[in-house]
N, C-alpha and C positions, 0 to 999 in steps of 0.2 A: 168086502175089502178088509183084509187085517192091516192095524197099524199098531207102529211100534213105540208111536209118540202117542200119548193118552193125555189129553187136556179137559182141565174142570175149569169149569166157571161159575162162579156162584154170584148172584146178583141180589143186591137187598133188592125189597120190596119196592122203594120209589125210583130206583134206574132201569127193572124189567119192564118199567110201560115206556121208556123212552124210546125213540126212534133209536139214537146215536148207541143205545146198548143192542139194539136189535142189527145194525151195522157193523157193529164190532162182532160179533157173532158170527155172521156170513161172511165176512172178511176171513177170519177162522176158520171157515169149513173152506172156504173158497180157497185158501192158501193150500190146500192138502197136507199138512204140516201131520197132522193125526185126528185122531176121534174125540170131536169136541162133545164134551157132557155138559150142562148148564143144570144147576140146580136155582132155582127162581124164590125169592124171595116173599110173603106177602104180610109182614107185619103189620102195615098200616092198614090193612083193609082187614086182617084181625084184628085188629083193634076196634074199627068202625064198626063192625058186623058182629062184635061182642058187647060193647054200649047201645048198638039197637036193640037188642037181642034182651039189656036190664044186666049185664053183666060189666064189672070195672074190670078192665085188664089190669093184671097185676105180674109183679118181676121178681125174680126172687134177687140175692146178693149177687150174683153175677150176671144179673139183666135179660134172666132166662123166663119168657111167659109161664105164669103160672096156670093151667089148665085143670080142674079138678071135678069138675063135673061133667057126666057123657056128655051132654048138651053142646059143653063148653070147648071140647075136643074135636065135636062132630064138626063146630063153626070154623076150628081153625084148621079143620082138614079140609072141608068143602073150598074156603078160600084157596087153601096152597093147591088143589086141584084146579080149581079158576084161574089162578096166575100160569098153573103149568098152560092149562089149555089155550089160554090165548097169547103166551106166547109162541105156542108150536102150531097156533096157526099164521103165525108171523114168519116163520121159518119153516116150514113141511114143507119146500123146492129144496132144502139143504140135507146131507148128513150131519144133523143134530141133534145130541139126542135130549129132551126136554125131561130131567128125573122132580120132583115134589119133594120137599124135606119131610119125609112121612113114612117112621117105621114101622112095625108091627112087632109088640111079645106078644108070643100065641096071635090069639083073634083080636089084642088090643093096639088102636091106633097109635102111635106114641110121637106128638112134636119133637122136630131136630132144630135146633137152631144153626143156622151155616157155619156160623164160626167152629160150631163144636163140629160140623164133617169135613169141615176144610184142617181142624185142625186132627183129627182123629185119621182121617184116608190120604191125604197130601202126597205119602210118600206114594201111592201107591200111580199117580199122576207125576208124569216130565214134566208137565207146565200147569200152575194152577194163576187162576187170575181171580181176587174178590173185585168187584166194581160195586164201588157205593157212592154214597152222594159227596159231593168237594167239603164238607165240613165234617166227615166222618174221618175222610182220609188220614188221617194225625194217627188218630186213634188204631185205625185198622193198621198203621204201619208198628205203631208200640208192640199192638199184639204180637203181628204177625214179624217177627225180627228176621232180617235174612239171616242171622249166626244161625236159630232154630228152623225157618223156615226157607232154603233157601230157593226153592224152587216155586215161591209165593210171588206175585205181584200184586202190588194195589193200584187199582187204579180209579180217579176221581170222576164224576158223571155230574 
């Protein structure tokens, strides 16, 4: 099916295991409106999986994980493909397509954090939606201004 409406949805990490994010999702494929993307969030289980692991998650000035060793990369790649995979088994009855924040230079893995591909591709998407948690929401609307962004919705979970 081509479509001509292109929708992203990017979900932090604590609203991709919610039921009501997983609703809002299929309601969107279900509406036929266009081709939902969802890229999935999984900071807090980076984080978990990196203090098991003997590692302090650390941020830099703009609140971007710090990652510096393979080990360290490998953790928060394996997570963001765990959050991809369960949530596409939550949705595999839909046209949805479940993408990982997870680029590659050359052969090297390279963290994305959402905000920077929501804010980097947006235009490239008619409808972009962030969903984060209800005391984020403030913040994510600062970010995301409709003057700059105006094709962004936040919505609280």
């Amino acid at each position: 099916m081509t479509y001509t409406i292109r929708i992203l949805v990017k979900g932090s990490g604590d609203v991709v295991k919610k039921e009501g994010f997983v609703k809002f999702l299929i309601a969107l494929a279900q509406s036929k409106r266009g081709k939902v993307t969802v890229i999935p969030g999984a900071g807090g289980d980076i984080n978990e999986a990196l203090i098991e692991k003997g590692y302090e998650p650390r941020f830099d000035s703009r609140d971007r994980r710090i990652t510096e060793t393979p080990e360290e990369k490998e953790i928060a790649l394996l997570e963001l493909l765990e959050a991809r995979n369960k949530l596409l088994d939550k949705v595999a009855d839909y046209e949805i397509e479940v993408a990982p924040l997870v680029a590659c230079v050359g052969s090297n893995p390279c963290n994305i954090n959402g905000d920077d591909v929501v804010d980097l591709f947006h235009r490239d998407f008619t409808e972009v939606y962030i969903v984060t948690t209800l005391d984020r929401v403030k913040e994510k609307m600062q970010k995301f201004s409709k003057k700059q962004f105006p094709n962004v919705e936040i919505i609280g979970m």
